[in-house]
C-alpha positions in Angstrom: -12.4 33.2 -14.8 -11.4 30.1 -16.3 -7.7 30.1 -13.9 -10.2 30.4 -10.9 -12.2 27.3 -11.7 -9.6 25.4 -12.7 -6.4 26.7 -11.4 -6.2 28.5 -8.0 -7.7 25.8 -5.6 -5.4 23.1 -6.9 -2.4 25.8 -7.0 -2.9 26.7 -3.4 -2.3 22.5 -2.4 0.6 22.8 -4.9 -0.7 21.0 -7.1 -1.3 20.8 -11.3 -5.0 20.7 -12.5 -4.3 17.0 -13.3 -2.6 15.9 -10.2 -5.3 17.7 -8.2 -7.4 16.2 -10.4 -6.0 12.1 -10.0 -6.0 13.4 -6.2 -10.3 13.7 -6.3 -10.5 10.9 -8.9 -8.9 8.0 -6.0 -10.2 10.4 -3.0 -13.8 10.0 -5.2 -13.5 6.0 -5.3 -12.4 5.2 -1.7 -15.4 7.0 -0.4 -17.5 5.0 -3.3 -15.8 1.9 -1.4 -16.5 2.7 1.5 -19.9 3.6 1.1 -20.3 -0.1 -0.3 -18.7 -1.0 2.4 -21.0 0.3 4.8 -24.5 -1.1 2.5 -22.9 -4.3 2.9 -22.4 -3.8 6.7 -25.6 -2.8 7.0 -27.3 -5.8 6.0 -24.6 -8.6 7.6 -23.4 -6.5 10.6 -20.2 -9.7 10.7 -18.9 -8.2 7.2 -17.1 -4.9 6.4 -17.2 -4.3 10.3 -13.9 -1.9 9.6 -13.4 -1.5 6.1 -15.6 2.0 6.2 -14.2 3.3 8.8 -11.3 2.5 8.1 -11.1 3.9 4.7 -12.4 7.1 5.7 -9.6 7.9 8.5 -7.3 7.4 5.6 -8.7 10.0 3.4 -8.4 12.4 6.4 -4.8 11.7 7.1 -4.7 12.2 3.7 -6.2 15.5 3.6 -5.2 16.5 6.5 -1.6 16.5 6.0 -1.8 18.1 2.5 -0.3 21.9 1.3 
């Protein structure tokens, strides 16, 4: 049970529990960006016209080209 949880997924991108985990930590506060990013945009349409967009085609080339 506990190897399930905590093991297989991050075994089957060939990564450690902790590397996977460093991976969701950054993954977890460039979407946090972004999403700031997009509030701001939201309210003065001239600021952050990229930055979500732009952050979020990086996490899927990121994803994308993983184990």
């Amino acid at each position: 049970m506990i190897a399930r949880l905590f093991l297989d997924h991050p075994a089957k991108v060939d990564e450690t529990f902790f590397e996977h985990m460093l991976f969701a930590l950054k993954f977890s506060g460039l979407l946090f960006a972004a999403a700031g990013a997009a509030l701001i945009h939201a309210f003065v349409p001239a600021l952050c016209e990229k930055t979500a967009s732009g952050i979020i085609k990086t996490l899927y080339e990121r994803t994308c080209n993983r184990g």
